[in-house]
N, C-alpha and C positions, 0 to 999 in steps of 0.2 A: 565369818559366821552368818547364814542365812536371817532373814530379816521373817522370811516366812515357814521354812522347816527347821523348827526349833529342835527338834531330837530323831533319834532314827532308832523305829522300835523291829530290832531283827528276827522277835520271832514273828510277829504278824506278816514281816514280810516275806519271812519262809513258806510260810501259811499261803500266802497269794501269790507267790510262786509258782507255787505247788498246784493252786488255782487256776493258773495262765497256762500252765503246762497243758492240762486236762483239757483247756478250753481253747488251745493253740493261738494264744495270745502273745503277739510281741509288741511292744511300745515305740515307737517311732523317735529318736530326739525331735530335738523342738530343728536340729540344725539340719536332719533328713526334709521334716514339711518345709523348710529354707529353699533347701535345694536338693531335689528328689532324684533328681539325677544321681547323686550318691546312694540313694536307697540300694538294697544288695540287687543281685539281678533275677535272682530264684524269689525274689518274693515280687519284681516286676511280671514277669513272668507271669506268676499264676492271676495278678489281678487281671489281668486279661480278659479270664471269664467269668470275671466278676463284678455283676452291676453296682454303677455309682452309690445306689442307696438300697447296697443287699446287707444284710445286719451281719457281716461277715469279718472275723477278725483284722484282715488285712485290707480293710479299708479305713482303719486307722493312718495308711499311709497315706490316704487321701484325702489330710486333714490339710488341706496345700493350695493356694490361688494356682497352682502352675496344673491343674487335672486339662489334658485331652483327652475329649468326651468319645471323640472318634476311633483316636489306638485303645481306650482304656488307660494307655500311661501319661507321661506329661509332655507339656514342650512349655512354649511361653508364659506368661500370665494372662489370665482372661481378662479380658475388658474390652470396654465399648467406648467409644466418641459420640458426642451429643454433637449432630449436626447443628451451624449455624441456622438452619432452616426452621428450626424448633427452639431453642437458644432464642437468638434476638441480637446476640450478645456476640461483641471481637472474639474472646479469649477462646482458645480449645478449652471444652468439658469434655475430661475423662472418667469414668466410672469403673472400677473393678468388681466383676460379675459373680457374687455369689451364690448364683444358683449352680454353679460348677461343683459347689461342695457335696459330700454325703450329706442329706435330708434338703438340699437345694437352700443352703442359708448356712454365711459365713460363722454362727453363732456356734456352730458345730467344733468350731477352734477355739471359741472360749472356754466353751466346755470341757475340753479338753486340756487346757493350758492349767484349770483350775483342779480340776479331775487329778490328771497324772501324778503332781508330785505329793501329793495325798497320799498316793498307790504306793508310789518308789520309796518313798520314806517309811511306809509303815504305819502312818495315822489313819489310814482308810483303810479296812479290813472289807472287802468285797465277798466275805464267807457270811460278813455277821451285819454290817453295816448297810443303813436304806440309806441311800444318796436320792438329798433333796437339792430340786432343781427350781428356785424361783424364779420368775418371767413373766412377763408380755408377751411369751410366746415363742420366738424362735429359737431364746438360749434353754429350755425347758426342753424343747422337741431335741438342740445337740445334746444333751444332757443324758434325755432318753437311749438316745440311739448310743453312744458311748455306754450307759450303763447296762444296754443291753447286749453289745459284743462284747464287753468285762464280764460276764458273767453276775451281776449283782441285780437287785432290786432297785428301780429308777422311782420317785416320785416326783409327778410335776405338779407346780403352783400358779394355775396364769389366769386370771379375770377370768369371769364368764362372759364377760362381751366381747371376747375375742372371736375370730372368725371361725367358724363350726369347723373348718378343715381341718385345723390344727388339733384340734378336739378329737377328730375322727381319726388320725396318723396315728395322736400320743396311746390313743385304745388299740390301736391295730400292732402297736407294737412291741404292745403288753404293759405300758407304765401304768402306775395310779395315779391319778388323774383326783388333781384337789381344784373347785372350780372358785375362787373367791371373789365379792360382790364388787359391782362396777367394770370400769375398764383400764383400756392401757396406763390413764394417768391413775389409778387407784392405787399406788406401791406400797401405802402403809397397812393395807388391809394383809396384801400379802404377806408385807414383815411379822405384823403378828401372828398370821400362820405358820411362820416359819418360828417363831417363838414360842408356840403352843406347841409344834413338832420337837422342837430342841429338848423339852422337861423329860423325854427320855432318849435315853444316849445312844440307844438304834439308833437312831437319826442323826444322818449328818449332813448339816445345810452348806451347798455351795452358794453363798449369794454372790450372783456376778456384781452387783453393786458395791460390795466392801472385798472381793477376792484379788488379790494381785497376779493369781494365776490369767488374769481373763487383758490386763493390759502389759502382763509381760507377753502373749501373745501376740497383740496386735502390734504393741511397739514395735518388735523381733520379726513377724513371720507380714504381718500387712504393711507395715511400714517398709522395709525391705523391697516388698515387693513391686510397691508404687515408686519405691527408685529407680527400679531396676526394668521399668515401661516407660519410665521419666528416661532415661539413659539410651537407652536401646532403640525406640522408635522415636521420639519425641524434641530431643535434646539435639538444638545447633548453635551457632555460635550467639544469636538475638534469644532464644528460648528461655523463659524462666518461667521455675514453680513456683507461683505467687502464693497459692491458696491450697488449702485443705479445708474440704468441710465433711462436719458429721453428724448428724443427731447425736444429742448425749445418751442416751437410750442409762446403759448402766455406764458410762462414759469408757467401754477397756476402745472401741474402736477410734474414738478422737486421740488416743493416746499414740498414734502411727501418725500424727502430726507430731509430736515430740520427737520424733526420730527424724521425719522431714525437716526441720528445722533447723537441726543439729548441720544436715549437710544444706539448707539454705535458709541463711537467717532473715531474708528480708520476704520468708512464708508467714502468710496468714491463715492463724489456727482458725477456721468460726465454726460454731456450736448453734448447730439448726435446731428450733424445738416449735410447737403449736401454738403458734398466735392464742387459741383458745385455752389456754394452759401455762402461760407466759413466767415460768418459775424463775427462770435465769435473768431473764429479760426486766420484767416489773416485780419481780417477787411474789407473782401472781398463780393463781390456782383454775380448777375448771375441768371438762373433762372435754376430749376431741377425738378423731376418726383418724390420725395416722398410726396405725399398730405399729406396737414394738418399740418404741420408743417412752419408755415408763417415767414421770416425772410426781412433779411436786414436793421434788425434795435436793438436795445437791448429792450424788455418788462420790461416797469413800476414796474410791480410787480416780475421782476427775481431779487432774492437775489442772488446777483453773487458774493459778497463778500465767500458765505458760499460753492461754485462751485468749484470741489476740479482739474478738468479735464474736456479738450474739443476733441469729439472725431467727425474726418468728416468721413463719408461715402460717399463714390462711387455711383449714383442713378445708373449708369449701375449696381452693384450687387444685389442693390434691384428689377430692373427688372427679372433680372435674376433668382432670386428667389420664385419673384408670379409665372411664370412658372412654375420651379423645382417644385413647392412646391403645384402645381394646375393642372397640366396638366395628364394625364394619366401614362406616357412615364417618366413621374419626379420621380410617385407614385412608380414606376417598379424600380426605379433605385434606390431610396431610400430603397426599399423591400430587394435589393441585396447586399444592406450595412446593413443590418441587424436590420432596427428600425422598431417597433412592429405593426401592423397592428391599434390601439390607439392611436397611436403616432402618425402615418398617417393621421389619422381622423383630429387631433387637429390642423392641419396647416392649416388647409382650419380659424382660428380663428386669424391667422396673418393676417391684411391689410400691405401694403404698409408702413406703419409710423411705424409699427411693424415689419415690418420685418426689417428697419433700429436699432431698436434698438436692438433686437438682434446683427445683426452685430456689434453696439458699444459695447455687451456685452464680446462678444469673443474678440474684440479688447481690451479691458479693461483688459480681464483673460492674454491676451499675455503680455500687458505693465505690469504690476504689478506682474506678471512671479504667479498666484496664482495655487493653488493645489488642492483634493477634499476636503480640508474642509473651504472650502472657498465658499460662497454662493453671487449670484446677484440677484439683483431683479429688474425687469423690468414693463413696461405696453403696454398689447400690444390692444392699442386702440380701435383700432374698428378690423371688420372683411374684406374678400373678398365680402361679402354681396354688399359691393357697389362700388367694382370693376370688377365685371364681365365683362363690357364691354371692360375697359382694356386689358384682355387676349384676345378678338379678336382681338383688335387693332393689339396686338405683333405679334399674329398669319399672320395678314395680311401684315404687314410689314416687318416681317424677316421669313418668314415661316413656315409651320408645324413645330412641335417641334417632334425631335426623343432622339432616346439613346444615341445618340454620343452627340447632345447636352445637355442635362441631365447630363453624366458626365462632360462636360467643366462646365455647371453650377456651378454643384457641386466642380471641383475643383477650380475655379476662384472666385465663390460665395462665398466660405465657406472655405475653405481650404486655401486657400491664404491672407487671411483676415490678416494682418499685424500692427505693430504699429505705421505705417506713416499717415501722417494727425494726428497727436493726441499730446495733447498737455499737461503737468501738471503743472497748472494754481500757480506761484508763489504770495507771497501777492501782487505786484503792478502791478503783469499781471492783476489780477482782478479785481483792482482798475482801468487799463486803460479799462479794460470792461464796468465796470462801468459808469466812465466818457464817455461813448460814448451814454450813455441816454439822455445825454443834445442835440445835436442835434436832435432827433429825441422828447424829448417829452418839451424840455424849450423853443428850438426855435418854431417847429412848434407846438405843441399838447398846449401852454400854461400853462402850472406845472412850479412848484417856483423852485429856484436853493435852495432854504433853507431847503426844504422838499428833492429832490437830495443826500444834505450835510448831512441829517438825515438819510437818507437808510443807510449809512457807517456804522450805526450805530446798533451792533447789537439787542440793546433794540426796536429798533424801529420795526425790524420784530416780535422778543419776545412778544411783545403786541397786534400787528395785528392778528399775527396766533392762539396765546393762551385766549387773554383776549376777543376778538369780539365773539368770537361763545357762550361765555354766557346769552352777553346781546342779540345777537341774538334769543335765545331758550327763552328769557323769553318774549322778543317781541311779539314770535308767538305763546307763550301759552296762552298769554294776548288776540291778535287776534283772536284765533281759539275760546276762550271763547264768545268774543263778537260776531264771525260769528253762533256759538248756536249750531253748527252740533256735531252731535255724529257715 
């Protein structure tokens, strides 16, 4: 029995059938975005002439780390190495490239992991039903984009401090657009807009914070896939995966450490969050400048039992490094330290949320004192794609950027990167993590303290992450049969 589709209502699903037909929609298993290779070859095919982020049904298939930007179809997984040159640090940092996905930002797969089985079951009716997207911003804009090749009405929820780009996509691409006060760390403001939305049954809230759709995902399809870059390029007989780090953002991507782990036990999970905002960390509050990574509360779906370290960053070094790392005078300064004109290119693929975790990477290599055969692996979410406006912002408030400051960047940013704020998470340190879910989703959100008492538990993630994406895939082969598309 599914732990999260409780019943399967067959006329709705006929209904949206009927729906996807019209609107030549076919659904992907979760085990095609695995491995795309299997996808049929008439529907490779046509993606061809169809761009990464065209609102186009069949780039549901391109809900996948494995997209080649160049054929249109796939090969390897995308990612990048963080040269020692920028690092500091022995270990290889590797990072999986999210702007490979449609809307340039891996959230595009949470959204969909939480989306689909809503569809194939029958609880989501896309005739009748507004599908609400709560965020900080990127899982809002997959959310968009997914409710807008399903044919249905998208609404998103993301702060109004967030960066005007995102603001200007989610309009252009028809969602409505709810702007709620503050920023990234503001999430209860948002929750009550999703509470005020909920008092009529049109609406139906994904929150990626309490949905399991969003970390059977990441366990299944990112986790996967950092093995499978761990294996193929990286892996000799001295090599080991030490480390995973993530921002907890709504925690489904730190969940593809649960799956690393599984195949090497001696990984550490660590959970990056804002120095200025230190929720995990001190139990602390505040509000900071890394987008996307929404705090002041512990997410539903964070196994924090299985979080092995909590590592804060500085958002002043994260500014400092969309600079360094985008500006002309950065480019010049990094050339003079010797990293390769490639390697150059590839920064412009760190946003903001990524650049923080590298920083937790190098923070990590320092506390665990690791060497080169010791491997991390990161995600670096989205791109500068949709921070551009930001770098004028800096520009105009602290002024052109030169070489003098390029190097302070660099040594403040990067070089001085230390093992303060950082924390390894003992058993009842995690445990009081834990329990700090209860204010946040027993008192206000409405969740049982018995289900709570069951997270502790680690059968209970064991089943969500491994045993759902079955019954999920035979859901939607069951669906896709009766929607008739080929």
């Amino acid at each position: 029995m599914s732990k999260i589709i409780k019943s399967i209502n067959k006329t709705v699903r006929a209904k949206t059938a009927k729906h996807f037909r019209e609107h030549g929609v076919i659904v992907p298993t979760f085990k095609q975005l695995i491995h795309p290779e299997t996808i049929p070859a008439e529907i490779k095919n046509k993606l061809k002439k169809i761009g990464l982020w065209d609102v186009n049904p069949l780039n549901l298939f391109r809900i996948t780390w494995k997209n080649d930007i160049k054929t249109g179809l796939y090969g390897d997984v995308n990612y990048i190495e963080i040269p020692r040159e920028i690092t500091g640090v022995k270990p290889r940092v590797i990072g999986l490239i999210g702007k490979y996905f449609p809307t340039g930002a891996h959230k595009v797969g949470a959204a969909f992991g939480c989306l689909v089985p809503r569809i194939v079951s029958g609880e989501f009716d896309p005739t009748k039903h507004k599908a609400v997207w709560p965020s900080t911003g990127n899982y809002c804009r997959g959310g968009a984009f997914d409710s807008a090749i399903m044919g249905c009405t998208g609404i998103a929820i993301l702060p109004e401090g967030m960066s005007k780009e995102r603001f200007e996509w989610l309009k252009k691409i028809g969602a409505k657009v709810i702007a709620t006060p503050g920023t990234e760390s503001n999430v209860k403001e948002i929750y009550d807009k999703c509470n005020e939305l909920a008092r009529d049954p049109i609406n139906f809230i994904f929150n990626q914070f309490a949905e399991f759709g969003n970390t059977i995902f990441h366990y299944n399809v990112t986790g996967r896939a950092i093995q499978e870059v761990f294996e193929k390029q990286l892996a000799n007989k001295k090599s080991r995966l030490s480390a995973f780090i993530s921002a907890t953002g709504s925690a489904g991507t730190i969940a593809s450490g649960d799956y690393l782990k599984k195949l090497h036990p001696q990984l550490k999970i660590v959970a990056a969050e804002a120095l200025q905002c230190p929720t995990l960390l001190q139990n602390g509050f505040g509000e900071h400048r890394i987008e996307g990574i929404g705090d002041k509360h512990v997410p539903w779906i964070h196994n924090v039992r299985n979080t092995d370290a909590i590592s804060a960053v500085n958002d002043d070094d994260c500014v400092r490094l969309v600079r360094l790392f985008n500006e002309k005078c950065g480019i010049d300064f990094l050339t003079s330290r010797g990293v390769k004109k490639e390697q150059l290119k590839n920064l412009s693929l760190l946003g903001i949320s990524g650049i923080c975790n590298l920083l937790s990477c190098i923070k990590t290599a320092k506390y665990y004192e690791m060497n080169e055969d010791d491997v991390i692996f990161t995600i670096f979410t989205d791109s500068m794609e949709m921070y551009s406006s930001r770098v004028a912002e800096y520009n105009k408030d602290q002024g052109k950027y030169s070489e003098v400051q390029a190097a302070e960047d660099f040594g403040a940013g990067l070089i001085s990167q230390n093992i303060d704020h950082y924390a390894e998470l003992s058993y009842y340190d995690r445990k009081r993590i834990h329990n700090l879910k209860y204010f946040t989703w027993i008192e206000q959100q409405g969740k049982e303290s018995k289900e709570l008492n069951a997270q502790w538990d680690p059968e209970y993630w064991r089943s969500i992450q491994e045993d759902e994406i079955d019954y999920f895939d035979k859901l939607i082969t069951e669906f896709n049969k009766e929607v008739g598309l080929k």
